[in-house]
N, CA, C and O atoms as a Tinker XYZ file with bonds, in Angstrom:
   260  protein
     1  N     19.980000   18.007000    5.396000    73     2
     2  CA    19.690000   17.208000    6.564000    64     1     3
     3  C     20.938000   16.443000    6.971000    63     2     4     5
     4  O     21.733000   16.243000    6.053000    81     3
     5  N     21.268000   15.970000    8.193000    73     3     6
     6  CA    22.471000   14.988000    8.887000    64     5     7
     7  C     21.562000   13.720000    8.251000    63     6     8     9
     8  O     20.367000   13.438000    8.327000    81     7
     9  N     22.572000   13.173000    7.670000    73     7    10
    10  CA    22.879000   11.594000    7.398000    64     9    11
    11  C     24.217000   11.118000    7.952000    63    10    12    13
    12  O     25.239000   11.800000    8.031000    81    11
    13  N     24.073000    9.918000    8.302000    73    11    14
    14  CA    25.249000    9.153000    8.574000    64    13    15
    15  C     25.390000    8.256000    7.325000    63    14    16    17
    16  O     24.830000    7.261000    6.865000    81    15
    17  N     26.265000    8.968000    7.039000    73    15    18
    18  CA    27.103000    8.418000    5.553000    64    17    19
    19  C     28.700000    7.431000    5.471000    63    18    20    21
    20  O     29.808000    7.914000    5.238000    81    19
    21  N     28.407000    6.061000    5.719000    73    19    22
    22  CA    29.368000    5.277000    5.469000    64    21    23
    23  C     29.989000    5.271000    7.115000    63    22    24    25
    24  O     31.078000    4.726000    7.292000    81    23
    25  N     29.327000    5.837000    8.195000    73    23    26
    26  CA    30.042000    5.894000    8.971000    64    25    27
    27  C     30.395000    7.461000    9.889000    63    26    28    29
    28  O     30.778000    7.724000   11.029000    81    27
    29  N     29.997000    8.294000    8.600000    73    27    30
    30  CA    30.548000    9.619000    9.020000    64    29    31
    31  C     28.813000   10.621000    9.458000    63    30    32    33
    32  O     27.732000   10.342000    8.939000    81    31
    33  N     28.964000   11.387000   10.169000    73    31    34
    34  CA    28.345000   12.815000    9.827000    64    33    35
    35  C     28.433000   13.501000    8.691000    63    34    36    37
    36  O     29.502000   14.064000    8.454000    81    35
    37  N     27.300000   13.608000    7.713000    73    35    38
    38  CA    27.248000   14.660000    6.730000    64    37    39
    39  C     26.294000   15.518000    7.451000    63    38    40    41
    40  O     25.736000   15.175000    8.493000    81    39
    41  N     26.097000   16.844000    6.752000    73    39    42
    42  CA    24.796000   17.428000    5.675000    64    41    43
    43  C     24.826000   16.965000    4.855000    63    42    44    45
    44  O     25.866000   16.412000    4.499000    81    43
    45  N     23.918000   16.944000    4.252000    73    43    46
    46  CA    23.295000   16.474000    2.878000    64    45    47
    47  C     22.270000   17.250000    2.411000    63    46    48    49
    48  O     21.154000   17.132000    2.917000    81    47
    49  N     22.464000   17.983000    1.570000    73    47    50
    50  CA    20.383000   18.443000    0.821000    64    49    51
    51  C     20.076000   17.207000   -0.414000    63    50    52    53
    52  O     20.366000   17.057000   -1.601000    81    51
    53  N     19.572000   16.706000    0.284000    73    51    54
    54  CA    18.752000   16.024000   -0.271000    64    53    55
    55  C     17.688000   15.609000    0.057000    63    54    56    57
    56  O     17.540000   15.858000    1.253000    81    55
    57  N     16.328000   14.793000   -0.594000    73    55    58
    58  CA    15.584000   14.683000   -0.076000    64    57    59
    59  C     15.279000   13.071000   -0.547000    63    58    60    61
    60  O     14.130000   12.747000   -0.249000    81    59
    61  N     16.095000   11.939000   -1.250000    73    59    62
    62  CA    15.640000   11.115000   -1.918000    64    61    63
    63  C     16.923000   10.339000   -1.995000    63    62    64    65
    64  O     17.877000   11.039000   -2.332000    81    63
    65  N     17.289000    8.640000   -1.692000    73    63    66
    66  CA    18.497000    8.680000   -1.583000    64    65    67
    67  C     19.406000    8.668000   -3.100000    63    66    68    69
    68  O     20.596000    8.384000   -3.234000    81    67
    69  N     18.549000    9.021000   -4.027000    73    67    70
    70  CA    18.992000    9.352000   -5.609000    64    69    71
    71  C     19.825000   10.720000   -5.341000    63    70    72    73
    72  O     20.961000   10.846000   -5.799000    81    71
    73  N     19.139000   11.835000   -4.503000    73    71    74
    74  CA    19.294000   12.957000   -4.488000    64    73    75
    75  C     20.734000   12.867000   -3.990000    63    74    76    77
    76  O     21.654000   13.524000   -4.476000    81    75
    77  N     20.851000   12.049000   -3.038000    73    75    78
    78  CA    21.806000   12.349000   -2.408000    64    77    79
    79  C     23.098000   11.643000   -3.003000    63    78    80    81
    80  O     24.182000   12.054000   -2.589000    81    79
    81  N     23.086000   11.006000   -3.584000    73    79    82
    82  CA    24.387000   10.046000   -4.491000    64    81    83
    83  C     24.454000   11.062000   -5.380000    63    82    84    85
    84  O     25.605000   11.456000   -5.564000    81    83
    85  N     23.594000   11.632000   -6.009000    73    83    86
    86  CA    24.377000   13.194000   -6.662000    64    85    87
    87  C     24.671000   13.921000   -6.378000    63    86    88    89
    88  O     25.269000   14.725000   -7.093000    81    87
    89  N     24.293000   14.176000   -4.469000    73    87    90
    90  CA    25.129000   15.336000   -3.944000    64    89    91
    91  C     26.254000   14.859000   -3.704000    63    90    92    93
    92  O     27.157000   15.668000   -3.915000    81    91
    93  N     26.710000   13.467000   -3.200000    73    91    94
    94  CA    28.021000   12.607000   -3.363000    64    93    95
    95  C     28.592000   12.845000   -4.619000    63    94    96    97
    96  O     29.822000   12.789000   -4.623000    81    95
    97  N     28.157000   13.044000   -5.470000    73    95    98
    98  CA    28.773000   13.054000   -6.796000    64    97    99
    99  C     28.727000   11.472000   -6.839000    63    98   100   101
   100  O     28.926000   11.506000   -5.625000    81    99
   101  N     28.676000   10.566000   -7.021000    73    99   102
   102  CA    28.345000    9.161000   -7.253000    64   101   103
   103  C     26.841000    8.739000   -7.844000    63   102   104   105
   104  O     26.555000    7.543000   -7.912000    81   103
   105  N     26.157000    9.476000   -8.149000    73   103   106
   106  CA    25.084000    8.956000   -9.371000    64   105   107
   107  C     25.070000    8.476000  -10.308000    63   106   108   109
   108  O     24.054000    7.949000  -10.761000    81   107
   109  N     26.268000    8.502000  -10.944000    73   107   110
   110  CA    27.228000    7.374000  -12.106000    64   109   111
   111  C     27.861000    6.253000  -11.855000    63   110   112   113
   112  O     28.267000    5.438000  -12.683000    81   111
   113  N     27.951000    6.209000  -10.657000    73   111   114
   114  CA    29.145000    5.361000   -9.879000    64   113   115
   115  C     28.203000    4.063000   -9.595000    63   114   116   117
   116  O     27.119000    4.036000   -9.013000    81   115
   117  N     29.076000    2.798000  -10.285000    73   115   118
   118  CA    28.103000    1.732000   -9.731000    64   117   119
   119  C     28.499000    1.354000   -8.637000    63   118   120   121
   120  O     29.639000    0.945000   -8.413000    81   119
   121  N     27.359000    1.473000   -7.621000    73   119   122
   122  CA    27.258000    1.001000   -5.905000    64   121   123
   123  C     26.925000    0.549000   -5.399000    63   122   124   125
   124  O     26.093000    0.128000   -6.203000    81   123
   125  N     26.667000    0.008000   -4.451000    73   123   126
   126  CA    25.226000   -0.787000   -3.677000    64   125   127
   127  C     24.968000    0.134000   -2.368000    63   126   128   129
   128  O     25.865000    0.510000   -1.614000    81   127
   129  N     23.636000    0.423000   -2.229000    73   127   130
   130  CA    23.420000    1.019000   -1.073000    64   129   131
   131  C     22.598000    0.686000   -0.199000    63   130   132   133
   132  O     21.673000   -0.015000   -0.611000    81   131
   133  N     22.606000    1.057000    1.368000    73   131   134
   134  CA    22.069000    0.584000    2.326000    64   133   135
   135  C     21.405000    1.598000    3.078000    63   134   136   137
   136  O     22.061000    2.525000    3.553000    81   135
   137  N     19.974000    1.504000    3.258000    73   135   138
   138  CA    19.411000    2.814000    4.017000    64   137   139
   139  C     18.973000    2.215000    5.542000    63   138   140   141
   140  O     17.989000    1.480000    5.615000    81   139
   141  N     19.551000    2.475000    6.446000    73   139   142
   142  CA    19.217000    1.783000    8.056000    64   141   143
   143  C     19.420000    0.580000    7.877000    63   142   144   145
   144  O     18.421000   -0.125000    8.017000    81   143
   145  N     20.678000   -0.098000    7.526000    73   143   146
   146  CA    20.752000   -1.464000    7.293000    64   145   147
   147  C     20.417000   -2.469000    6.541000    63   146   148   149
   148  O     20.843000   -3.618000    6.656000    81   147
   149  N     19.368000   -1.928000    5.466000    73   147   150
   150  CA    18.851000   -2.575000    4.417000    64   149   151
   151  C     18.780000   -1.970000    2.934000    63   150   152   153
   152  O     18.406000   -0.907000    2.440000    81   151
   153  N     19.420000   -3.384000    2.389000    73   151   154
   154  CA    19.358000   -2.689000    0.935000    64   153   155
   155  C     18.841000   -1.731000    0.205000    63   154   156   157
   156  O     17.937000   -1.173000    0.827000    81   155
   157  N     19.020000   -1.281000   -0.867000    73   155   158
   158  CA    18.212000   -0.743000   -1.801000    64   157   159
   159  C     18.455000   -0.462000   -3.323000    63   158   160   161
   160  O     19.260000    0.312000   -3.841000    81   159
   161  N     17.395000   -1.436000   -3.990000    73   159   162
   162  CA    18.062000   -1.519000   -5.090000    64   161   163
   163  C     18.543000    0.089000   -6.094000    63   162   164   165
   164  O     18.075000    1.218000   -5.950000    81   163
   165  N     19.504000   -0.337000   -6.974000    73   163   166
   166  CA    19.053000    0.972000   -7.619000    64   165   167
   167  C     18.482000    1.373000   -8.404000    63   166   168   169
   168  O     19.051000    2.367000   -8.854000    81   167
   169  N     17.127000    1.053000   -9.141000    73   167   170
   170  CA    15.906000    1.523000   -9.477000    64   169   171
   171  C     15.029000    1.753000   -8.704000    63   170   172   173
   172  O     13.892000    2.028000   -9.084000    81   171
   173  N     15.463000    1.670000   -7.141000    73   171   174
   174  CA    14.445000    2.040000   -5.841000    64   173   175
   175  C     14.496000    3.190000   -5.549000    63   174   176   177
   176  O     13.543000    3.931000   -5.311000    81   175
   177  N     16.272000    3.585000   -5.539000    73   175   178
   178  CA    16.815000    5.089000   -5.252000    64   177   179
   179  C     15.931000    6.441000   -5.160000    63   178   180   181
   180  O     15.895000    7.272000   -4.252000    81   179
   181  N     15.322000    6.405000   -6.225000    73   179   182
   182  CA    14.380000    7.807000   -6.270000    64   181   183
   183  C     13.247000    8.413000   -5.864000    63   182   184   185
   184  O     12.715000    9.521000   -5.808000    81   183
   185  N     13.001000    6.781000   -5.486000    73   183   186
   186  CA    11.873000    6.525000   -4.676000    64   185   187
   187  C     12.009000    6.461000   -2.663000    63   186   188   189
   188  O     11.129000    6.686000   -1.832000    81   187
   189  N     12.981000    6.197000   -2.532000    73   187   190
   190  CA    13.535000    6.066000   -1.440000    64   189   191
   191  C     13.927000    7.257000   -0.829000    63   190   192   193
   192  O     14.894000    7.967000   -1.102000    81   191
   193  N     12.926000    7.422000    0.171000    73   191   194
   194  CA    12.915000    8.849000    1.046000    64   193   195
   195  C     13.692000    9.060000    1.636000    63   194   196   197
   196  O     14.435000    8.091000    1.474000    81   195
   197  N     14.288000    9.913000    2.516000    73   195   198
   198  CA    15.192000   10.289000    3.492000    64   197   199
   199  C     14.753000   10.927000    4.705000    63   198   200   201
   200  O     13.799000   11.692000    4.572000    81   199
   201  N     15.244000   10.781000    5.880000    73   199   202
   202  CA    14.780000   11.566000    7.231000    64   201   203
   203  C     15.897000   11.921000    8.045000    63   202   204   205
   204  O     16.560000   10.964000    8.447000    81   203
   205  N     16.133000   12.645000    8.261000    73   203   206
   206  CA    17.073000   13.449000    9.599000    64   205   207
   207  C     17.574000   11.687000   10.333000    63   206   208   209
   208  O     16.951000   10.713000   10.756000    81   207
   209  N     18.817000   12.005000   10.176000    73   207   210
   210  CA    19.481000   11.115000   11.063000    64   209   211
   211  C     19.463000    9.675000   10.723000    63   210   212   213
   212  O     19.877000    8.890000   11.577000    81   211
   213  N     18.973000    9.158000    9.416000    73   211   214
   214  CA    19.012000    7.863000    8.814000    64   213   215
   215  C     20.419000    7.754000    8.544000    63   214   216   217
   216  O     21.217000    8.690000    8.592000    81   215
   217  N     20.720000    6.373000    8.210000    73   215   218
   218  CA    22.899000    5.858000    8.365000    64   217   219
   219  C     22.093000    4.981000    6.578000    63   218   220   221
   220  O     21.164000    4.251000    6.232000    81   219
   221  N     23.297000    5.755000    5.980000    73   219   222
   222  CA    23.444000    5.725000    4.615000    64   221   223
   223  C     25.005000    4.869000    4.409000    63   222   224   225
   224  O     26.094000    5.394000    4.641000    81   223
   225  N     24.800000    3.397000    3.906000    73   223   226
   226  CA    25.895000    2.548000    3.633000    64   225   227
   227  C     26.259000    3.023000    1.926000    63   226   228   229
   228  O     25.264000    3.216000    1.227000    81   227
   229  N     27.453000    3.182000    1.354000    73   227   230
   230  CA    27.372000    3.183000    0.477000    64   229   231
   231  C     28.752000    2.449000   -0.313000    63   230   232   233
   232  O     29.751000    3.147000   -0.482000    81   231
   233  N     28.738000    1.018000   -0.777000    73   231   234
   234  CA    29.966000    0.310000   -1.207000    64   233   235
   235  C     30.097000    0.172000   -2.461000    63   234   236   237
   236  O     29.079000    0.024000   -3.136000    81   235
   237  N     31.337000    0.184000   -3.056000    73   235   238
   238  CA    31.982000    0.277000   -4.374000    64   237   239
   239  C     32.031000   -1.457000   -4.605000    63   238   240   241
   240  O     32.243000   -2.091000   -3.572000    81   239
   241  N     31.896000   -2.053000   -5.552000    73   239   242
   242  CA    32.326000   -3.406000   -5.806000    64   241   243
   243  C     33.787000   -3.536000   -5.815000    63   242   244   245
   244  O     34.523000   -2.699000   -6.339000    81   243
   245  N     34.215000   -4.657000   -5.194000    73   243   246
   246  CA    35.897000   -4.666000   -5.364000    64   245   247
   247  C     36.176000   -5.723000   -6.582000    63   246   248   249
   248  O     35.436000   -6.695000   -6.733000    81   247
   249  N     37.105000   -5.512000   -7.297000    73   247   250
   250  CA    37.672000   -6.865000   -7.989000    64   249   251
   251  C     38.725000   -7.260000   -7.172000    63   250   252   253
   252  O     39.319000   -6.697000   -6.252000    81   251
   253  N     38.893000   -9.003000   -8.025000    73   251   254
   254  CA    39.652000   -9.371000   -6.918000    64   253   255
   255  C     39.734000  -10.851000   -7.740000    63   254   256   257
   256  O     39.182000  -11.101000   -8.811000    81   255
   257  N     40.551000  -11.729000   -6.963000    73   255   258
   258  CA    40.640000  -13.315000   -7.978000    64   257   259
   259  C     40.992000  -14.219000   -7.180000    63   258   260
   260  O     41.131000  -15.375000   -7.579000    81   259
């Protein structure tokens, strides 16, 4: 399915936004993600559906001092 990912046009097969951080290859990667503007934790992920044309935020924590 098209997701807007970080900004961009993907495909994606996925169906779950778990699914799809492993099609990112980032299912290991600690992130914070945003499905249509709103959070989602990540023990929500797998649970968290997907639809044609939803905007998928996905940020890395920065360090910093």
């Amino acid at each position: 399915m098209k997701l807007t990912i970080n900004g961009d046009p993907q495909e994606i097969h996925a169906t779950t936004l778990a699914e799809a951080l492993a099609a990112l290859e980032l299912s290991e990667a600690r992130v914070a993600t945003a499905l249509n503007g709103i959070f989602v934790p990540a023990d929500a992920r797998a649970a968290t559906a997907l639809s044609p044309g939803d905007s998928l935020e996905i940020v890395a924590p920065m360090q910093g001092g």
